[in-house]
C-alpha positions in Angstrom: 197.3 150.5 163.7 196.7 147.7 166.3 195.2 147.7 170.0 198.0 147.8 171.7 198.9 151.5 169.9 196.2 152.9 171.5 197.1 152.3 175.1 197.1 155.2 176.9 195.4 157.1 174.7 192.1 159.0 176.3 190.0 161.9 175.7 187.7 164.2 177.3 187.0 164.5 181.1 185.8 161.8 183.5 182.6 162.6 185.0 182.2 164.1 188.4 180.5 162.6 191.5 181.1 158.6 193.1 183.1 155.8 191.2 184.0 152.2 191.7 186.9 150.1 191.3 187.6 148.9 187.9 187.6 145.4 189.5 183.9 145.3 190.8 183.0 142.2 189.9 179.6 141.5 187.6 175.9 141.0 188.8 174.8 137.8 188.3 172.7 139.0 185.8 175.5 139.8 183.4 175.8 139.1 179.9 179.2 137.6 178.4 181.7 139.8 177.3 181.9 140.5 174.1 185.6 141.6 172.8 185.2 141.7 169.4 183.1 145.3 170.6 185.8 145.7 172.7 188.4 145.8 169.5 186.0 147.5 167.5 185.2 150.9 169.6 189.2 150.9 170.4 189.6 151.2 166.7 187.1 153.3 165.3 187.5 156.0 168.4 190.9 156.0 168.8 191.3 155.5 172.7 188.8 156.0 175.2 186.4 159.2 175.5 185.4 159.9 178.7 182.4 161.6 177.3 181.2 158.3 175.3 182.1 156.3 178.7 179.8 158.4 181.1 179.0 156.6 184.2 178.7 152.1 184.8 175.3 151.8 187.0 176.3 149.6 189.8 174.5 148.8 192.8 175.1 148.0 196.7 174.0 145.1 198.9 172.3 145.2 202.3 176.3 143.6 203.1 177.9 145.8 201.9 178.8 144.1 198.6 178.7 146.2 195.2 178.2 144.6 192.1 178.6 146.3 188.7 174.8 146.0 186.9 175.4 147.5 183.7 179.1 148.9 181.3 181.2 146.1 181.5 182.5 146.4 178.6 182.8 150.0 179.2 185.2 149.2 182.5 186.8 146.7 180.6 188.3 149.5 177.9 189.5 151.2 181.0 191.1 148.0 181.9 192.9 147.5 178.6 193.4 151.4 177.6 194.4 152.5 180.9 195.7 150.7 183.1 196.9 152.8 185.7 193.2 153.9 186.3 191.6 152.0 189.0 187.9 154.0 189.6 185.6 154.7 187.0 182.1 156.8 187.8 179.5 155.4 188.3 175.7 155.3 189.7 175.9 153.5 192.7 172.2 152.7 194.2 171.1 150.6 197.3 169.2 147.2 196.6 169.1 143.5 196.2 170.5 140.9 193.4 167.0 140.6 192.3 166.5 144.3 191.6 169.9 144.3 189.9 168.9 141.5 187.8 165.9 143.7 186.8 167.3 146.6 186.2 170.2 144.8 184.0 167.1 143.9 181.7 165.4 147.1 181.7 168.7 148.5 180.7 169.3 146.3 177.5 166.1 146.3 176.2 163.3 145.2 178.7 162.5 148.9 179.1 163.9 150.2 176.1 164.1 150.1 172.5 167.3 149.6 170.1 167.9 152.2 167.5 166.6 151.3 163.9 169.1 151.3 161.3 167.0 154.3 159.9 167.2 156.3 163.8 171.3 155.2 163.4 171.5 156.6 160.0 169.8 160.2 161.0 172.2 160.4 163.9 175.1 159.6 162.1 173.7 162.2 159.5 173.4 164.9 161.8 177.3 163.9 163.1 178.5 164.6 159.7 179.1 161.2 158.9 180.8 162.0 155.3 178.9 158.3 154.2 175.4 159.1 155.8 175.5 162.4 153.8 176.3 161.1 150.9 173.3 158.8 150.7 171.1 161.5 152.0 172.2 163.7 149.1 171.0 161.0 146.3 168.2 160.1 148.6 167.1 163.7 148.3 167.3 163.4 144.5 164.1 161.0 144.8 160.4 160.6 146.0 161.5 158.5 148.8 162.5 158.9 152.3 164.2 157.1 154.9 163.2 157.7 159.0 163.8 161.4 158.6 165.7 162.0 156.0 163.5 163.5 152.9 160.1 163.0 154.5 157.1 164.4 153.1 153.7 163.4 153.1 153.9 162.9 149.6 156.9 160.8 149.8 157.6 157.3 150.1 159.1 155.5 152.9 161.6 152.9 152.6 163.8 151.0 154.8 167.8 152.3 154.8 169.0 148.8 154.1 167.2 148.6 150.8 168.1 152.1 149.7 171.6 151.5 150.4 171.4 148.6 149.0 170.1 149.7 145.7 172.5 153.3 145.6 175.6 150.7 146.0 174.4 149.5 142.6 175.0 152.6 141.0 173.7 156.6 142.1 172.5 156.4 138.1 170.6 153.0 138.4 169.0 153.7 141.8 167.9 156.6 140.3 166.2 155.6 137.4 164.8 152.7 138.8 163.2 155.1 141.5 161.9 157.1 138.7 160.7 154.4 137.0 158.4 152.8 139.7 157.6 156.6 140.3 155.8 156.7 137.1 154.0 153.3 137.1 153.3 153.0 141.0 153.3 156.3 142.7 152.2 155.3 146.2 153.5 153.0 148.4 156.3 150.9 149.9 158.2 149.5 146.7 162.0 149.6 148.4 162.2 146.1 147.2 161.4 146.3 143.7 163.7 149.4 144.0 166.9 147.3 145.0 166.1 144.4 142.5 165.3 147.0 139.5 168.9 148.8 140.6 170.4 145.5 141.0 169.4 144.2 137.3 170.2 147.7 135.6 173.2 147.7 137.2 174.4 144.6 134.7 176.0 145.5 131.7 174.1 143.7 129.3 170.8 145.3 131.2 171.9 148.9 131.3 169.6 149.6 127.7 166.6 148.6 130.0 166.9 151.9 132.0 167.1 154.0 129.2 164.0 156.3 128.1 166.0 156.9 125.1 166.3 153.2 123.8 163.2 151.3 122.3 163.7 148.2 124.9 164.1 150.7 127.7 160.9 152.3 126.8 158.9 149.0 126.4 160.6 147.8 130.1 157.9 150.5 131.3 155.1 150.0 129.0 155.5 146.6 130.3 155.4 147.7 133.4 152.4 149.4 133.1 150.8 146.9 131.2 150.7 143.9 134.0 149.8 147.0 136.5 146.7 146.9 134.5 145.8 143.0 135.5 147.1 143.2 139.2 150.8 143.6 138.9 151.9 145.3 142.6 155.4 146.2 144.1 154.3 143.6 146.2 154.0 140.5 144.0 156.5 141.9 142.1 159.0 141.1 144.7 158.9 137.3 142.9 159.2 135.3 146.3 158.9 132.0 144.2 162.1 132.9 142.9 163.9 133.3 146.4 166.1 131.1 147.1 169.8 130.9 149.1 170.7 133.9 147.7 169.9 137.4 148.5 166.6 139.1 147.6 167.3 141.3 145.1 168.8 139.4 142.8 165.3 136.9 142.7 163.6 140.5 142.1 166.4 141.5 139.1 165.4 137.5 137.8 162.2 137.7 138.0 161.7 141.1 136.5 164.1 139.8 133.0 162.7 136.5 133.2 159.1 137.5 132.7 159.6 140.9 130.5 161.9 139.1 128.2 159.3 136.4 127.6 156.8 139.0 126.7 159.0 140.3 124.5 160.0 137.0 122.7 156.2 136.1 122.4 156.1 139.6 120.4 158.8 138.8 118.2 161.2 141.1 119.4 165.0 140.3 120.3 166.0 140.6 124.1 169.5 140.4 125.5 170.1 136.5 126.9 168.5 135.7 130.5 172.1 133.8 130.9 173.8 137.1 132.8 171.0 137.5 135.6 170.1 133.7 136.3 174.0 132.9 137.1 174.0 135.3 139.5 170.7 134.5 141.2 171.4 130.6 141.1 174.7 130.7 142.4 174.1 130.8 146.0 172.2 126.8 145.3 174.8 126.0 143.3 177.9 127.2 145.5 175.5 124.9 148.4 175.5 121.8 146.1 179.4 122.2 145.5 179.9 122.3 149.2 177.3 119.4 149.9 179.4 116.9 147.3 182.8 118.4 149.5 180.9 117.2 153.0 179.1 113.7 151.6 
């Protein structure tokens, strides 16, 4: 459907007490508006609900004058939506532009804090968002825990970008790679390592690597172990030599074949070809080069 279905289309009851017209203009103070938000709340709600819309803060001059401090792009879905509605509630205080200029910035972050992805996903978890659950449920399946979600004082905390990151490589992969640094490093922060070992067992010609049933799959953690022995951490293991334009995992999922299938090769044993994983994490420079001999 596009914008212009949804005109018209409101839910839930304004809130009681004083309002203001929909064309108050903006404090000084005010940021641009952004309509791309504009588009996207339309979309994913439907409409407007009054009960997401609650009340714009605004405030009134010695003069008389009232400016709108802070939901103008609240009072502009009014505008669009509904059109016939010309007052919206609102907090209306007494003051001067300077203290509206202040309280615009304690209101947008000078005196508060945005919500971490992990806060966002616990939210959305306890709304029932069908997504959120689903990666609690594999989450759950695991030693680690994002904000809320499975924590335990013997669990491990990881960020929700990472863990997401690593379960869109496959619930089975993310899995075994979280049982695999389980078993050689079983404290810590290692969300990382946990997206790069998903990401490169999530490769066909890899998948043998997570196996505990397969001899290289078996070695893959003895090696593990092994350079755990002379200082291998989660940390270093993150290969930040390797980063380049490309995203991180894939320098982790490079680094981690690079350096296990040499070991291997020094020990005479035959390892699947480097070729699949070094593509993939060196095509970010080379899709840069191609661009650079388009421009120059």
């Amino acid at each position: 459907m596009k914008i212009n279905d949804y005109i018209g289309c409101a839910y839930n009851t304004p809130a009681l007490g004083e309002r203001i017209s929909v064309h108050t203009p903006l404090a000084v103070s005010q940021r641009e508006l952004n309509t791309t938000k504009i588009k996207e709340y339309i979309m994913k709600h439907k409409g407007l609900d009054w009960n997401l819309f609650g009340y714009v803060t605004a405030m009134r001059f010695h003069n008389g004058k009232i400016v709108l401090v802070d939901g103008q792009h609240r009072v502009e879905l009014v505008k669009t939506l509904l059109p016939d509605v010309l007052e919206v509630p609102a907090h209306l205080m007494d003051g001067t532009p300077e203290l509206a200029a202040r309280y615009f910035d304690a209101m947008n972050g000078g005196s508060s804090s945005t919500l971490k992805s992990e806060e966002t996903f616990w939210a959305k978890l306890q709304a029932g968002d069908e997504f959120a659950i689903s990666i609690a449920d594999t989450i759950r399946k695991t030693r680690f825990s994002v904000g809320k979600v499975n924590a335990d004082p013997k669990h491990r905390p990881a960020k929700y970008a990472n863990i997401v990151k690593a379960i869109g490589f496959g619930e089975s992969e993310f899995l075994r790679s979280a049982a695999i640094i389980d078993e050689v490093f079983p404290t810590g922060p290692a969300d990382n390592l946990l997206s790069g070992m998903a990401r490169l067992l999530s490769i066909d010609e890899y998948h043998e690597l997570g196996d505990p049933n397969k001899a290289i799959g078996r070695r893959f953690v003895k090696w593990l172990k092994d350079i755990k022995k002379i200082g291998a951490t989660p940390k270093n293991l993150e290969f930040k030599k390797y980063r380049n334009a490309g995203p991180w995992y894939d320098a982790v999922a490079y680094g981690l074949a690079r350096h296990y299938f040499q070991t291997e090769r020094s020990l005479g044993r035959t390892v699947p070809s480097i070729k699949p994983i070094k593509d993939l994490w060196d095509k970010p420079v080379k899709d840069a080069d191609d661009f650079e001999s388009l421009v120059f």
